[in-house]
MARVEXTI-65897 format. One record per residue (C-alpha): residue number from 1; residue in three letters; chain; z, x, y. Coordinates in Angstrom, 1 decimal, padded with zeros to 4 digits. Example, Ala and Ser with C-alpha at 12.3 -4.5 7.8 and 13.67 -1.06 7.14 Angstrom:
seq,type,mol,zz,xx,yy
1,ala,A,007.8,012.3,-004.5
2,ser,A,007.1,013.7,-001.1
! end
This chain:
seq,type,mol,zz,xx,yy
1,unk,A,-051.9,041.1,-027.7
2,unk,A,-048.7,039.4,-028.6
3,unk,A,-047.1,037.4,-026.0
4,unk,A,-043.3,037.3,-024.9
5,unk,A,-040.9,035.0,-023.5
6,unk,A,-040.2,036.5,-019.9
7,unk,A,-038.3,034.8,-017.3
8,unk,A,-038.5,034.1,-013.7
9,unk,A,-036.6,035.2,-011.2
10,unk,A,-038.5,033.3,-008.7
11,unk,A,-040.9,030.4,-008.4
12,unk,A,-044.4,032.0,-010.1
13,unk,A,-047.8,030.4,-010.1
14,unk,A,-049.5,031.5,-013.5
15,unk,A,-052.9,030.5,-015.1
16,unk,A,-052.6,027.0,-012.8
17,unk,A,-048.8,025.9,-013.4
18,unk,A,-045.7,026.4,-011.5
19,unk,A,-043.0,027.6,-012.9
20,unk,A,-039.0,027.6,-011.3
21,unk,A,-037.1,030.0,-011.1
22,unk,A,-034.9,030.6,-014.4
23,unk,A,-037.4,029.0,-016.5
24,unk,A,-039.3,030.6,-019.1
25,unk,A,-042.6,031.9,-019.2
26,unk,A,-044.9,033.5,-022.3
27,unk,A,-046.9,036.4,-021.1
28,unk,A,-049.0,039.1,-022.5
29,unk,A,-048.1,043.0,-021.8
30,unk,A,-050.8,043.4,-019.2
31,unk,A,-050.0,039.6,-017.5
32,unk,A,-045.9,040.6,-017.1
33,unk,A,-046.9,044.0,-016.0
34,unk,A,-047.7,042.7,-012.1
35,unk,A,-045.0,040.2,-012.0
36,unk,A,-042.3,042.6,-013.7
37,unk,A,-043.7,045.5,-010.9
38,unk,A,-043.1,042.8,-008.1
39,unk,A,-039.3,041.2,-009.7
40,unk,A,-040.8,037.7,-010.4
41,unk,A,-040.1,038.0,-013.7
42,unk,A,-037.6,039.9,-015.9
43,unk,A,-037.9,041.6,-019.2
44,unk,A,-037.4,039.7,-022.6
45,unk,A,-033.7,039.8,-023.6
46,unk,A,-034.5,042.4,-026.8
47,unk,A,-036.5,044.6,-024.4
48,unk,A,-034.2,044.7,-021.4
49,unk,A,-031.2,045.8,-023.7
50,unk,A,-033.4,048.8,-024.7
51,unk,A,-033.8,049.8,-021.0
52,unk,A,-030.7,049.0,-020.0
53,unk,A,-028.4,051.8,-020.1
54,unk,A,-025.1,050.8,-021.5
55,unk,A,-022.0,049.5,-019.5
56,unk,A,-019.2,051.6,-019.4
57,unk,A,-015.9,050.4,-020.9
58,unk,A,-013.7,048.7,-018.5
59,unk,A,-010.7,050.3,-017.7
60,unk,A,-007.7,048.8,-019.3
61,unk,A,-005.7,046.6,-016.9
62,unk,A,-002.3,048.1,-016.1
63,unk,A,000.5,046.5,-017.1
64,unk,A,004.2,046.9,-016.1
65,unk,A,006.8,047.6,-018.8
66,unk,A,009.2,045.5,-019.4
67,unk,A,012.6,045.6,-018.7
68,unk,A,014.6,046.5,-022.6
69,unk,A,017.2,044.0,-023.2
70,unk,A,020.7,045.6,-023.2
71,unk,A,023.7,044.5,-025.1
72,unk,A,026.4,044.7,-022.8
73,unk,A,029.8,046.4,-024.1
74,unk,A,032.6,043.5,-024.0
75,unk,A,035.3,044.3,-021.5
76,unk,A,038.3,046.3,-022.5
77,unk,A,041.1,043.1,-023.2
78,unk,A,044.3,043.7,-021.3
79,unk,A,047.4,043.4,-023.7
80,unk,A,049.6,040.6,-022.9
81,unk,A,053.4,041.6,-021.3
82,unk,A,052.5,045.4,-019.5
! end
């Protein structure tokens, strides 16, 4: 069987050697079954985007509308000597 890169979610003990959490770890199908049934390990990045179902598009963020610029009508002039 072809192995994968899995990794951990929590410390694991495999075949003798610790490994931390976040690091990664090369299993078989039948090896990752167990520790992907018990969360210690997550599926290989290609794998997991299979199963995952898609996110859903964000909702676009609300803005508020601008104020439009308005030219402002000059005064009416007063004639001189009324």
């Amino acid at each position: 069987m072809a192995k994968k890169t899995y990794m951990t979610c929590h410390p694991v003990r495999h075949n003798g050697s610790l490994y931390k959490a976040a690091s990664p770890i090369e299993l078989d199908e039948s090896e990752a079954e167990e520790l992907l049934d018990f969360g210690a390990v997550e599926a290989p990045a290609a794998d997991a985007a299979k199963e995952a179902p898609k996110p859903e598009a964000a909702p676009k963020k609300a803005t508020q509308a601008k104020p439009k610029a308005t030219k402002a009508k000059p005064a009416p002039q007063k004639e001189a000597g009324k």
